[in-house]
N, CA and C atoms of all chains as a GROMACS GRO file, in nm:
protein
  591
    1UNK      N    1   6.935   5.076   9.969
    1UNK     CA    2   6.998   5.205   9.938
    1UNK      C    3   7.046   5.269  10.068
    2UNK      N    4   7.163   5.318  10.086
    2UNK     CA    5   7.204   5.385  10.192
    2UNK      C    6   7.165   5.485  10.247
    3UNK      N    7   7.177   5.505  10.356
    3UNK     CA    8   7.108   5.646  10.413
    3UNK      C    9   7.191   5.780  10.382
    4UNK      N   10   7.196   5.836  10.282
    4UNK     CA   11   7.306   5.955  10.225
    4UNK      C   12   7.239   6.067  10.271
    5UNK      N   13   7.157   6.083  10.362
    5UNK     CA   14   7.123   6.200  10.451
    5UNK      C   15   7.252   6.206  10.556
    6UNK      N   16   7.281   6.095  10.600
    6UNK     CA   17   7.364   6.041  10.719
    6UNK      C   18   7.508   6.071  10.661
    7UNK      N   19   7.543   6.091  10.596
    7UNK     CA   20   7.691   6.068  10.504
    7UNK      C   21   7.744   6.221  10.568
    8UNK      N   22   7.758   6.234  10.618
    8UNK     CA   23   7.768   6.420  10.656
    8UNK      C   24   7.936   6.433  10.558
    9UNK      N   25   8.018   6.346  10.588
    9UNK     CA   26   8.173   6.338  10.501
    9UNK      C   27   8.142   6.392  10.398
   10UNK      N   28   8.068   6.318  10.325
   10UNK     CA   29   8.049   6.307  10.194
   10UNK      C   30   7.975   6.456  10.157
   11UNK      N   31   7.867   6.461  10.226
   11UNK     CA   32   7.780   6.587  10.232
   11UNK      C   33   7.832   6.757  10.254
   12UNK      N   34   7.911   6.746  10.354
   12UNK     CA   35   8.018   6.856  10.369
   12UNK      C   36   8.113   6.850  10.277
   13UNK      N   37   8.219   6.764  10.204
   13UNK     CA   38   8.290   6.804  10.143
   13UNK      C   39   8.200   6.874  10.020
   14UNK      N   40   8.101   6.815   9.964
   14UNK     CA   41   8.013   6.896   9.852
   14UNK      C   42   7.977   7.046   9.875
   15UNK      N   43   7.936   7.061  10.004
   15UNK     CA   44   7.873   7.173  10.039
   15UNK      C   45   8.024   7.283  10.049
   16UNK      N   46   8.091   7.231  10.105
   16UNK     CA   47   8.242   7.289  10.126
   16UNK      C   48   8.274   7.365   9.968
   17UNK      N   49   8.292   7.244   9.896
   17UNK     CA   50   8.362   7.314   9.776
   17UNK      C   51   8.291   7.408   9.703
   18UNK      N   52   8.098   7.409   9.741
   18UNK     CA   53   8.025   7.442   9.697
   18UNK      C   54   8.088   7.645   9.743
   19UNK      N   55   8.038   7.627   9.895
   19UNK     CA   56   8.083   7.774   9.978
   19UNK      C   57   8.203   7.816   9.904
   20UNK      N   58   8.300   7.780   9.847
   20UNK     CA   59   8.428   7.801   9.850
   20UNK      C   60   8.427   7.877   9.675
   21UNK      N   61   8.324   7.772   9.610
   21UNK     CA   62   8.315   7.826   9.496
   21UNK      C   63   8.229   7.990   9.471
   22UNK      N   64   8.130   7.965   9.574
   22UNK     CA   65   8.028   8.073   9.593
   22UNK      C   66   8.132   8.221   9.613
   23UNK      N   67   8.243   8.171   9.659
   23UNK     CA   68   8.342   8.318   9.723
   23UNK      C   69   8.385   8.356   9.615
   24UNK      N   70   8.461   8.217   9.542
   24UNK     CA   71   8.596   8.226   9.472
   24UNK      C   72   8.507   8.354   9.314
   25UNK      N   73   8.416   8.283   9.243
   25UNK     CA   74   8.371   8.311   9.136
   25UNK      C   75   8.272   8.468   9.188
   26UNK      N   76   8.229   8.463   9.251
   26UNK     CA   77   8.116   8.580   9.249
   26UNK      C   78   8.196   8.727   9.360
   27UNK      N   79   8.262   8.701   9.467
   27UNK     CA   80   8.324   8.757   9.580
   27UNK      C   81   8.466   8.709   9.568
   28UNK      N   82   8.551   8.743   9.617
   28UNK     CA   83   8.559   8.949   9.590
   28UNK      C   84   8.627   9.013   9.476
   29UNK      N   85   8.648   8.864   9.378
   29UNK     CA   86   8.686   8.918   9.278
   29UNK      C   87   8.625   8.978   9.135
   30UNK      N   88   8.468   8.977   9.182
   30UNK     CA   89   8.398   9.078   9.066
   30UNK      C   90   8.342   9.172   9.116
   31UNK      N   91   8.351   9.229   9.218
   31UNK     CA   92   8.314   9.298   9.294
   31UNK      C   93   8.341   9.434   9.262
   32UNK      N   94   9.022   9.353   9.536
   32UNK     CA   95   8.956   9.240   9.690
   32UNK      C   96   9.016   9.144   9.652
   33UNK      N   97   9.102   9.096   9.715
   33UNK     CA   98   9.112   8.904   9.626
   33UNK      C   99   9.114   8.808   9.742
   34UNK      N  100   9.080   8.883   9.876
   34UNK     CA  101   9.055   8.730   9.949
   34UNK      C  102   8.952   8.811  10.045
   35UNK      N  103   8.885   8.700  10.126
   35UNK     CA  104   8.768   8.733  10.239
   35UNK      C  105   8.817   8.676  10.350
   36UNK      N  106   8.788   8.768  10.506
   36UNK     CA  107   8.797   8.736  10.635
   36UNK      C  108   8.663   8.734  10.678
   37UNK      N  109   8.594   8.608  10.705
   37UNK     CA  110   8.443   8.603  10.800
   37UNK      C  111   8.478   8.598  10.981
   38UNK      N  112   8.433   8.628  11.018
   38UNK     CA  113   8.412   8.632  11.171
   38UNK      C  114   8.320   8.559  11.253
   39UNK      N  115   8.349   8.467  11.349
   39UNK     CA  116   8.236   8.427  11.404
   39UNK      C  117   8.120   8.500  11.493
   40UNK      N  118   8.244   8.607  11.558
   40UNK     CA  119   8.142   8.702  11.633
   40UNK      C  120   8.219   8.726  11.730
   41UNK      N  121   8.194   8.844  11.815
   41UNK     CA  122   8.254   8.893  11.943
   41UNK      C  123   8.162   8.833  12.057
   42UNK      N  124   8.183   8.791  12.186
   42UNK     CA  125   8.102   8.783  12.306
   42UNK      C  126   8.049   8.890  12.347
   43UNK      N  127   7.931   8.931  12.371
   43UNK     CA  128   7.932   9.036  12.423
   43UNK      C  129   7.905   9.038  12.644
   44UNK      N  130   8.027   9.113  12.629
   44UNK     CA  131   7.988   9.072  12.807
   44UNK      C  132   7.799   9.185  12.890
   45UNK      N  133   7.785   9.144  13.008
   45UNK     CA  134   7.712   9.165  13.051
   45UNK      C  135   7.751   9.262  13.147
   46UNK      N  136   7.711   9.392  13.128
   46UNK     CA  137   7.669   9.518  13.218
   46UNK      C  138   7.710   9.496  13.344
   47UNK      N  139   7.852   9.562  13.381
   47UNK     CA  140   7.903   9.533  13.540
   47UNK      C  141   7.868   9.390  13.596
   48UNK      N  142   7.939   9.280  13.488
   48UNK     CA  143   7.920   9.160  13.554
   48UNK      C  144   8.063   9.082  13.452
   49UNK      N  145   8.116   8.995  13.538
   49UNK     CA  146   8.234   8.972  13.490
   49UNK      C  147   8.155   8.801  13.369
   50UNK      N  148   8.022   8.824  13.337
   50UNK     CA  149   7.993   8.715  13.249
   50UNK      C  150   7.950   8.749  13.091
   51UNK      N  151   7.949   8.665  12.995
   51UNK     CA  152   7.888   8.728  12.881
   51UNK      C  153   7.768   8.645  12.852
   52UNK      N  154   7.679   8.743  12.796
   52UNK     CA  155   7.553   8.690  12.673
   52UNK      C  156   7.604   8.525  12.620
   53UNK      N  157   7.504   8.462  12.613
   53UNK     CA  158   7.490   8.343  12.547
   53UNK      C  159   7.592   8.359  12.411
   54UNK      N  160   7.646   8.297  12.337
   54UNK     CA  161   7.678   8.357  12.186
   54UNK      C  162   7.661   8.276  12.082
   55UNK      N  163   7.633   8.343  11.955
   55UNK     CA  164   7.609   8.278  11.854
   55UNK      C  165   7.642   8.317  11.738
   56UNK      N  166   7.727   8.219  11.646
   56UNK     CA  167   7.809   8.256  11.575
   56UNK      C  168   7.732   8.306  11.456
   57UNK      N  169   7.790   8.401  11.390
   57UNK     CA  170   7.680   8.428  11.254
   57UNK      C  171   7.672   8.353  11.152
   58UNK      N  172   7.559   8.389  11.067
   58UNK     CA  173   7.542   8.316  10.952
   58UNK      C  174   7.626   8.291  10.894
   59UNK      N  175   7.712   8.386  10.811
   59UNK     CA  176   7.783   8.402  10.722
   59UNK      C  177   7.887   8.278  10.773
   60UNK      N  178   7.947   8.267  10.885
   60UNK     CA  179   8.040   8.222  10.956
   60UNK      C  180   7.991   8.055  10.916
   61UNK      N  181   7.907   8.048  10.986
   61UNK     CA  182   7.858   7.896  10.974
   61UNK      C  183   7.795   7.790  10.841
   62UNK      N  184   7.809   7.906  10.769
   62UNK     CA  185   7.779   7.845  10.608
   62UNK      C  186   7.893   7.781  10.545
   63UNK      N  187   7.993   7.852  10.647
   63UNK     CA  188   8.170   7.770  10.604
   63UNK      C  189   8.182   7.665  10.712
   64UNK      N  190   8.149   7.654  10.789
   64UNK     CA  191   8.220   7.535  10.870
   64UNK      C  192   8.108   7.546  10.996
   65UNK      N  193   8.060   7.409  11.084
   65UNK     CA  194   7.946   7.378  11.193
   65UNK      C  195   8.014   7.422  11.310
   66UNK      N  196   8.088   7.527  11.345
   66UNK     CA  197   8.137   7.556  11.454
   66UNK      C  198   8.015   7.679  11.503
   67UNK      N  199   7.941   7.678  11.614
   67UNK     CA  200   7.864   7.769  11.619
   67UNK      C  201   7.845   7.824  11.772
   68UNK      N  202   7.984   7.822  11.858
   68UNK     CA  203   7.961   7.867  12.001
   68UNK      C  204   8.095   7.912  12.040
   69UNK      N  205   8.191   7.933  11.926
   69UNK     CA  206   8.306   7.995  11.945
   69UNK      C  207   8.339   8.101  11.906
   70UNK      N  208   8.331   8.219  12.015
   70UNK     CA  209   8.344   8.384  11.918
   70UNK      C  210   8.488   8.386  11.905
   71UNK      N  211   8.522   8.469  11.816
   71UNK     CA  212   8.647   8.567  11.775
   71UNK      C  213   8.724   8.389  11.720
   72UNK      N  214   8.638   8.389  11.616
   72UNK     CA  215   8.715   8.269  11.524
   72UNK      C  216   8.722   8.323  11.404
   73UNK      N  217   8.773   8.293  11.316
   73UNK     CA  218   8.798   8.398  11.198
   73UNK      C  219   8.848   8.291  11.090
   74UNK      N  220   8.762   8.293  10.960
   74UNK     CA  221   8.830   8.216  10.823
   74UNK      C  222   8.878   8.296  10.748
   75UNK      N  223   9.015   8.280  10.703
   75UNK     CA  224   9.080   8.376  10.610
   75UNK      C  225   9.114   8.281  10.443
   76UNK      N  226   8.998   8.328  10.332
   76UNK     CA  227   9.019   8.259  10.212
   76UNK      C  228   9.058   8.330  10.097
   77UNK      N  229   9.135   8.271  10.008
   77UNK     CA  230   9.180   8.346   9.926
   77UNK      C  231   9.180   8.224   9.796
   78UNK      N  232   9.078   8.256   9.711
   78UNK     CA  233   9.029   8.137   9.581
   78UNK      C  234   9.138   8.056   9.552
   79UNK      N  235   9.116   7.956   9.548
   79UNK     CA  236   9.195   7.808   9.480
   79UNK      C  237   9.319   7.766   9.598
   80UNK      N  238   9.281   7.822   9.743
   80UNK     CA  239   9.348   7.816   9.831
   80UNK      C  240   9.301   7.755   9.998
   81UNK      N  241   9.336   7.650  10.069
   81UNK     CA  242   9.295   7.603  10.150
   81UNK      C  243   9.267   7.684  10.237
   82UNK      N  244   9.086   7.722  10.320
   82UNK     CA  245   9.092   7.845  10.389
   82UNK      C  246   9.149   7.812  10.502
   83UNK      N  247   9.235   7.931  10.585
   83UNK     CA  248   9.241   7.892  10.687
   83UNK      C  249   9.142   7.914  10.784
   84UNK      N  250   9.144   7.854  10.908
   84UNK     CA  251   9.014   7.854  10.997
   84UNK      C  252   9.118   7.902  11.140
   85UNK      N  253   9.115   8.054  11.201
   85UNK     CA  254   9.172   8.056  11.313
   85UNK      C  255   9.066   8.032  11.467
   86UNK      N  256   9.103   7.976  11.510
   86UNK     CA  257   9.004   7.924  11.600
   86UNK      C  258   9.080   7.933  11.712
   87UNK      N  259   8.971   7.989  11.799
   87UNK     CA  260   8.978   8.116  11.921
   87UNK      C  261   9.070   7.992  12.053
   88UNK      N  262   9.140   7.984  12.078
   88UNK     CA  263   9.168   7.919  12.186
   88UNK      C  264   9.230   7.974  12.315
   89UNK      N  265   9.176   8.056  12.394
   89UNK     CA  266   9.273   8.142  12.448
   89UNK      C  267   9.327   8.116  12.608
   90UNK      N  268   9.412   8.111  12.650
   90UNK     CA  269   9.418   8.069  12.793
   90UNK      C  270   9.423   8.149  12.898
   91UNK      N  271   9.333   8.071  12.977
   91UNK     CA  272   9.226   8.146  13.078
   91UNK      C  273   9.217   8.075  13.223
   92UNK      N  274   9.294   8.130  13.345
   92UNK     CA  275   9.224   8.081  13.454
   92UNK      C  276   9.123   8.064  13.453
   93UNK      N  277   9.018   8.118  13.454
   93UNK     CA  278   8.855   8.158  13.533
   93UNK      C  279   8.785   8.075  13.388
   94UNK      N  280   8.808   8.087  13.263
   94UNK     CA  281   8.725   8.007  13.186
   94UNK      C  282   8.799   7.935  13.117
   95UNK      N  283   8.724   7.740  13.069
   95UNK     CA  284   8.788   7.698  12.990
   95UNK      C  285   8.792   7.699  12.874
   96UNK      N  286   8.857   7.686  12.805
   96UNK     CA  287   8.842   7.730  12.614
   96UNK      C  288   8.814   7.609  12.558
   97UNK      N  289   8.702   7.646  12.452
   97UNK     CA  290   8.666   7.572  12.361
   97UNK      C  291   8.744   7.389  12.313
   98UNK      N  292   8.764   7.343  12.343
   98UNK     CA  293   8.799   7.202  12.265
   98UNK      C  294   8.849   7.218  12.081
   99UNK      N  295   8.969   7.198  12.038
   99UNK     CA  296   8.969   7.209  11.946
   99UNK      C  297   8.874   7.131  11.861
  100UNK      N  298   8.824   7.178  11.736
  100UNK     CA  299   8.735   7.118  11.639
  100UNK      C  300   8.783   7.011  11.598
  101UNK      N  301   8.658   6.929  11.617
  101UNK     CA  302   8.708   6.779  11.498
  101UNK      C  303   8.601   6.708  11.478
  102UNK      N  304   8.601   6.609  11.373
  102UNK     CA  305   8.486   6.590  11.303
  102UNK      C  306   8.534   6.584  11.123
  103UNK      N  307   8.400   6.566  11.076
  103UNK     CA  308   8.404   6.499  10.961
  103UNK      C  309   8.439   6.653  10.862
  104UNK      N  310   8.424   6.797  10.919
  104UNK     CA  311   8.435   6.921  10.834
  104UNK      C  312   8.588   6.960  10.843
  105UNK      N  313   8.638   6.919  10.962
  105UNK     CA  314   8.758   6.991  10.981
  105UNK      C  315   8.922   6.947  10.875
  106UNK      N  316   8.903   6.862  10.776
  106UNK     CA  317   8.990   6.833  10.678
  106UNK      C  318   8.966   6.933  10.570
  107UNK      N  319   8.912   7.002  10.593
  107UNK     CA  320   8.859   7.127  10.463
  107UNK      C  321   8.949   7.223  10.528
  108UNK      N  322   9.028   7.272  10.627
  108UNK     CA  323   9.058   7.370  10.662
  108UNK      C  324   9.192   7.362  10.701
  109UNK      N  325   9.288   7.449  10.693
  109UNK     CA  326   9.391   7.439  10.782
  109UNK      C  327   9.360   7.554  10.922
  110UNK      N  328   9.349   7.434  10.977
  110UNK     CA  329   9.306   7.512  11.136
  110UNK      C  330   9.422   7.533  11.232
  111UNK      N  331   9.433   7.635  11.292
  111UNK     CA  332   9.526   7.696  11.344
  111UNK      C  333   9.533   7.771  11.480
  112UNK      N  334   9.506   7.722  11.621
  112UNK     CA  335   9.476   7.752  11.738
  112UNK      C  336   9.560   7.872  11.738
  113UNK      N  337   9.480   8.013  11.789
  113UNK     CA  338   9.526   8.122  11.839
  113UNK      C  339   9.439   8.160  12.007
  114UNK      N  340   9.580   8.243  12.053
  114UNK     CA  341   9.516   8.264  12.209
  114UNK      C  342   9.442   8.370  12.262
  115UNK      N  343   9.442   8.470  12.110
  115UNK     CA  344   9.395   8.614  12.160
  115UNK      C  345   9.387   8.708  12.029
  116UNK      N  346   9.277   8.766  11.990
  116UNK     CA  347   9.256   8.858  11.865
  116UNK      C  348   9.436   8.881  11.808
  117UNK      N  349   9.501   8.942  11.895
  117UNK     CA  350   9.669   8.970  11.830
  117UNK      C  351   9.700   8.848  11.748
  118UNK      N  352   9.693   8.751  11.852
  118UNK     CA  353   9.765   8.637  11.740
  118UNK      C  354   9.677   8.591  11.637
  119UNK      N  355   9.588   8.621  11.635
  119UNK     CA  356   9.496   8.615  11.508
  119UNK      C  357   9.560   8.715  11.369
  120UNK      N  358   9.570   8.855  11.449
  120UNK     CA  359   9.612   8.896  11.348
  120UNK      C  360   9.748   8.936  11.285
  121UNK      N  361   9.858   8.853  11.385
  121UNK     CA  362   9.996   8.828  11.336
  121UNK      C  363   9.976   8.697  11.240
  122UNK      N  364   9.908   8.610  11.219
  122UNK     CA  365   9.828   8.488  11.151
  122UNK      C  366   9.831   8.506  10.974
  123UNK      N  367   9.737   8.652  11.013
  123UNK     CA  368   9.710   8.702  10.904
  123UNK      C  369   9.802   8.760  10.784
  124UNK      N  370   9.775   8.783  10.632
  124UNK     CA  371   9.876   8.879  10.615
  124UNK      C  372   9.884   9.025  10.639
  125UNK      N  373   9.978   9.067  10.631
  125UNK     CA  374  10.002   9.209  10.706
  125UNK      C  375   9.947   9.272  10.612
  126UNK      N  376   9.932   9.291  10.496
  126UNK     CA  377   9.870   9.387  10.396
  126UNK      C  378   9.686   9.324  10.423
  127UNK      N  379   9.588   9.388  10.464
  127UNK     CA  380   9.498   9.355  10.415
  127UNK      C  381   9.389   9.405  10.334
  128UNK      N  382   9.440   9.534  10.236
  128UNK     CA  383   9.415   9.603  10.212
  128UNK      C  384   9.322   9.575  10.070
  129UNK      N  385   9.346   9.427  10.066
  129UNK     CA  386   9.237   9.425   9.926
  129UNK      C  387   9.168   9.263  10.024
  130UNK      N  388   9.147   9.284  10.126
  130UNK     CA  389   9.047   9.149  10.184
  130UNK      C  390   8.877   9.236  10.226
  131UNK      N  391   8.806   9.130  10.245
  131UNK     CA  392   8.678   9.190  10.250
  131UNK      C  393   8.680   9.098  10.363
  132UNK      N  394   8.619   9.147  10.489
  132UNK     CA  395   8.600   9.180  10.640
  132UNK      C  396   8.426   9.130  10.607
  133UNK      N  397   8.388   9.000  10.619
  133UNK     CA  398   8.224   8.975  10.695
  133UNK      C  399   8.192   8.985  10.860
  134UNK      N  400   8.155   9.087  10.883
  134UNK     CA  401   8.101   9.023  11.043
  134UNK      C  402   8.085   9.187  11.060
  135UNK      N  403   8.034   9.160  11.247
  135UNK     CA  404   8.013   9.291  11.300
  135UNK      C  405   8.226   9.386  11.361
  136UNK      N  406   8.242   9.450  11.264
  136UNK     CA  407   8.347   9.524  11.301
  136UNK      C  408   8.378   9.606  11.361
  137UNK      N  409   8.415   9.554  11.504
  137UNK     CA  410   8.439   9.665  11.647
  137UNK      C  411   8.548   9.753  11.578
  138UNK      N  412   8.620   9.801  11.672
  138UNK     CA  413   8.744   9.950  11.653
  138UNK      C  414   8.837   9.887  11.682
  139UNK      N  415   8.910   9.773  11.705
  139UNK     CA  416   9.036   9.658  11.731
  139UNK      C  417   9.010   9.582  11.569
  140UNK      N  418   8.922   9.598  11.527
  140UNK     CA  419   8.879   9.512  11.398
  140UNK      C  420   8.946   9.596  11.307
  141UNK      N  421   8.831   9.730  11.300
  141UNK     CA  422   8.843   9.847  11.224
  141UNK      C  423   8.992   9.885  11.176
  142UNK      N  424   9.071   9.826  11.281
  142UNK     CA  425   9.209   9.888  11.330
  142UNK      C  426   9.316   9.790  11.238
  143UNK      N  427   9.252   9.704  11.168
  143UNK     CA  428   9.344   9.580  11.107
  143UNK      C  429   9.381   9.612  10.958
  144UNK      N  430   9.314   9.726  10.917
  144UNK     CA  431   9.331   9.757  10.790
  144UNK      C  432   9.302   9.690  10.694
  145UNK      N  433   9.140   9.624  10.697
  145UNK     CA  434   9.092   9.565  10.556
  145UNK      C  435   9.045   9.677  10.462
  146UNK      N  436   8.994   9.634  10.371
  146UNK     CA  437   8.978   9.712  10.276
  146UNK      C  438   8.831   9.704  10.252
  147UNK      N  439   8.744   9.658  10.275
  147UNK     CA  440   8.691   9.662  10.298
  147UNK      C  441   8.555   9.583  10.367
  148UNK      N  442   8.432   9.628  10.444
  148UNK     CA  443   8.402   9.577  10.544
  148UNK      C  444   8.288   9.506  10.508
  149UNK      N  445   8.200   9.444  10.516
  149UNK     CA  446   8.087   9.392  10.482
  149UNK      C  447   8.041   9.496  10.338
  150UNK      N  448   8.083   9.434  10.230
  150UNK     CA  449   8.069   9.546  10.082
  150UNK      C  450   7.955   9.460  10.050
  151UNK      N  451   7.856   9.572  10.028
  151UNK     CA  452   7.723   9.550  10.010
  151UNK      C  453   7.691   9.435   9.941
  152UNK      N  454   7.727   9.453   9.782
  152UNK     CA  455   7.671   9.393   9.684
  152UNK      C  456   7.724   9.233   9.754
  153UNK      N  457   7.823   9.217   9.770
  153UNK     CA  458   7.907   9.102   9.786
  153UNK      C  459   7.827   9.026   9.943
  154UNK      N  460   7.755   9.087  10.013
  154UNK     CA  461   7.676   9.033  10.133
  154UNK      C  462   7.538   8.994  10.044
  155UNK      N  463   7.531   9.085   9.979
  155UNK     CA  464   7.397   9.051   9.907
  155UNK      C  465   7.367   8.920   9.816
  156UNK      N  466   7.479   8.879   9.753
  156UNK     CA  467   7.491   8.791   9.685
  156UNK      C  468   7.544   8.698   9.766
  157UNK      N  469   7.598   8.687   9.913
  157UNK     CA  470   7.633   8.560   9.944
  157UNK      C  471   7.480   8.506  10.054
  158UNK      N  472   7.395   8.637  10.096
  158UNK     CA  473   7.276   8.613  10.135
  158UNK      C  474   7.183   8.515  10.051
  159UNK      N  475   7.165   8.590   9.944
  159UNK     CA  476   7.090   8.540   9.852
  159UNK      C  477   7.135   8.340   9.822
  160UNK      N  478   7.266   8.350   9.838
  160UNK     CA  479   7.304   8.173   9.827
  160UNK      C  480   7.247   8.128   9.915
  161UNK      N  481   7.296   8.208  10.048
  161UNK     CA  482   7.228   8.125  10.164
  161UNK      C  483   7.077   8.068  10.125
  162UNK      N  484   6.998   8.114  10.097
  162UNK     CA  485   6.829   8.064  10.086
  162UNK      C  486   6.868   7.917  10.027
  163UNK      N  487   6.897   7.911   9.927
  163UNK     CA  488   6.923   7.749   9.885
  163UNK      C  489   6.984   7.671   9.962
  164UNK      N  490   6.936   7.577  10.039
  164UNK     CA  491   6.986   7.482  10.101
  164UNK      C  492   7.061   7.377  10.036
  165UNK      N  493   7.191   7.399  10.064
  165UNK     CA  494   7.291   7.256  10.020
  165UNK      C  495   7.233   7.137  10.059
  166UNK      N  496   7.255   7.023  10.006
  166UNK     CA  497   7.218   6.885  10.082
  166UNK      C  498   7.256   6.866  10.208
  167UNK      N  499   7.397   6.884  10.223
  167UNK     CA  500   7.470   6.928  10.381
  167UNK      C  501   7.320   7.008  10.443
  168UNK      N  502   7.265   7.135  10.426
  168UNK     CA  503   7.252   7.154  10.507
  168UNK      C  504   7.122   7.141  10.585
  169UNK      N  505   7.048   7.048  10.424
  169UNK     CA  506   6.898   6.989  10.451
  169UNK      C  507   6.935   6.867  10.540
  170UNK      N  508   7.036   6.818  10.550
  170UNK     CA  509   7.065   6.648  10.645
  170UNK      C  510   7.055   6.728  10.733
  171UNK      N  511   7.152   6.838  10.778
  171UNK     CA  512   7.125   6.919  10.952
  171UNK      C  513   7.012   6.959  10.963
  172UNK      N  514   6.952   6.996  10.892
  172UNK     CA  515   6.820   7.074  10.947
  172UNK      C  516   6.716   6.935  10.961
  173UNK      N  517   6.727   6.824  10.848
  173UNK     CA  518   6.656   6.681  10.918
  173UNK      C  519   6.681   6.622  11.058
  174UNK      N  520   6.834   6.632  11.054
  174UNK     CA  521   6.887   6.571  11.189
  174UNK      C  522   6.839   6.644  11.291
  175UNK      N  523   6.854   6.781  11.289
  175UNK     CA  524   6.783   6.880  11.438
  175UNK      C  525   6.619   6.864  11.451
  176UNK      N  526   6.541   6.864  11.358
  176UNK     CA  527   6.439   6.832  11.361
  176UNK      C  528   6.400   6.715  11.406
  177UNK      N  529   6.488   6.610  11.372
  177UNK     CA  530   6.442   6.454  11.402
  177UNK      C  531   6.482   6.484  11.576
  178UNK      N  532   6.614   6.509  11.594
  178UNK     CA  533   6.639   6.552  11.733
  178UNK      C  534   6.474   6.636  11.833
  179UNK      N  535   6.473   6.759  11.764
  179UNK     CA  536   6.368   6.822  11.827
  179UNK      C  537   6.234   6.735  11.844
  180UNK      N  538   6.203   6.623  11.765
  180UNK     CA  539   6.091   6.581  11.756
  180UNK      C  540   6.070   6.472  11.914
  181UNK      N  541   6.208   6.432  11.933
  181UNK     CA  542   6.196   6.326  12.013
  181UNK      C  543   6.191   6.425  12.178
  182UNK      N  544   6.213   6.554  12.145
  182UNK     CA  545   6.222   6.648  12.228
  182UNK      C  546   6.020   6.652  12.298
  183UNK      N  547   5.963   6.674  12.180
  183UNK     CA  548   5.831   6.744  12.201
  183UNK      C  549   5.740   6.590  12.218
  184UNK      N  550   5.799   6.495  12.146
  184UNK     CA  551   5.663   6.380  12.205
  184UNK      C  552   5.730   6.326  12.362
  185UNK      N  553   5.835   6.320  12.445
  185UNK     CA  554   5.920   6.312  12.504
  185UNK      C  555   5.814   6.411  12.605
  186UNK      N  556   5.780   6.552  12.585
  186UNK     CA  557   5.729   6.647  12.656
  186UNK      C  558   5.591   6.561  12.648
  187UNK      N  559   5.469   6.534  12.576
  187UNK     CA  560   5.380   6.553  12.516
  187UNK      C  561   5.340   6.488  12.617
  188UNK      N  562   5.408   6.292  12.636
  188UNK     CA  563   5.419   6.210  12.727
  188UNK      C  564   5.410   6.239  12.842
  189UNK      N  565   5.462   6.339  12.887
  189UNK     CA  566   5.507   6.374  13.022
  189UNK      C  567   5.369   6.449  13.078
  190UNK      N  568   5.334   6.565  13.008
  190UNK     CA  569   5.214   6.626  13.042
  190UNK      C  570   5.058   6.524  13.016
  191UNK      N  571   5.101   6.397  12.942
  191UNK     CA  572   4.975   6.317  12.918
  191UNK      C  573   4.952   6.261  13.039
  192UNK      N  574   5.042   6.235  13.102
  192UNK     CA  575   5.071   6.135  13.238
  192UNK      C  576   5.062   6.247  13.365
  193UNK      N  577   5.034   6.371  13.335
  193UNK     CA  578   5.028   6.458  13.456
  193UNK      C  579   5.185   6.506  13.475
  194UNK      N  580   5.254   6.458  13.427
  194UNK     CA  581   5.347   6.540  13.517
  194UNK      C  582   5.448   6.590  13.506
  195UNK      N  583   5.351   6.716  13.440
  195UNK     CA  584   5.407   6.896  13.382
  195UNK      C  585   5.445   6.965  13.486
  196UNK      N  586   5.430   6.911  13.602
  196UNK     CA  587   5.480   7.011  13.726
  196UNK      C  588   5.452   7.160  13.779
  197UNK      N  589   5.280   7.189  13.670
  197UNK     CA  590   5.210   7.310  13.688
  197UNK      C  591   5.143   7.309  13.776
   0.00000   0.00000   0.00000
């Protein structure tokens, strides 16, 4: 099994779209 | 509100000395992208839209500027070298009157016409995300740890063998 701690690509784009969603849906447009 | 400006942070210089304080970019800042030693960088996002990332590059006899970013985060962004807060905020759009401003906001900030500045509820709720660690950001906090570890048995060694230099 691969080391997917190590994948940071893979890991950041998740976390990325994650932040992006965190803005889009909650900030600043129900605000 | 329909878009957000985060800030990495201002330098702050040192008391009749032409140097500044160590710096460190804020939270808020670094939950979007691993840049964490470059002040007056600024992400400007606006939902279902590629953020941009202005990143401080400014030219300087006496100091050298930052290295542009690169790495495995920087395809998330359209990044955009500026030389000085102005061109940051010719960057920007000129109306910013429905953006929300994260960071500490000096009177050159104040002066840009957001609408508003760190709005409570909306810090509160992006705080509160912060506590949950993304997978992203449990691999960094493994990786610094695994780093730090080789740091302290590295020390441990050194003082086992005498020579702590006390």
């Amino acid at each position: 099994m691969p080391d997917r701690a190590l994948d940071f690509d893979t890991l950041f784009a998740e976390h990325s779209e994650a932040v992006r969603e965190r803005y889009a849906t909650r900030s600043p447009s129900r605000i | 509100l329909t878009s957000v400006l985060v800030h990495s942070g201002a330098a702050v210089p040192i008391f009749a000395d032409d140097q500044h304080y160590a710096f460190r970019a804020n939270a808020a800042f670094k939950s979007w992208a691993p840049l964490t030693d470059v002040p007056d960088c600024f992400i400007f996002f606006e939902p279902g839209r590629v953020p941009i990332l202005l990143f401080n590059s400014p030219l300087d006899f006496w100091y050298k500027s930052a290295d542009p970013p690169q790495g495995y985060w920087t395809r998330h962004f359209d990044i955009r070298a500026v030389a000085a807060r102005s061109a940051a905020r010719a960057l920007l759009p000129a109306d910013l009157s429905r953006t929300a401003f994260i960071g500490a906001a000096d009177a050159e900030i104040s002066s840009w016409g957001v609408g508003s500045v760190n709005p409570a509820k909306m810090v509160a709720y992006l705080d509160f995300a912060r506590a949950v660690k993304s997978a992203y950001e449990l691999a960094c906090l493994r990786k610094a740890n695994h780093l730090g570890a080789r740091g302290h048995i590295a020390a441990a060694r050194c003082v086992c063998r005498g020579r702590h230099g006390i």
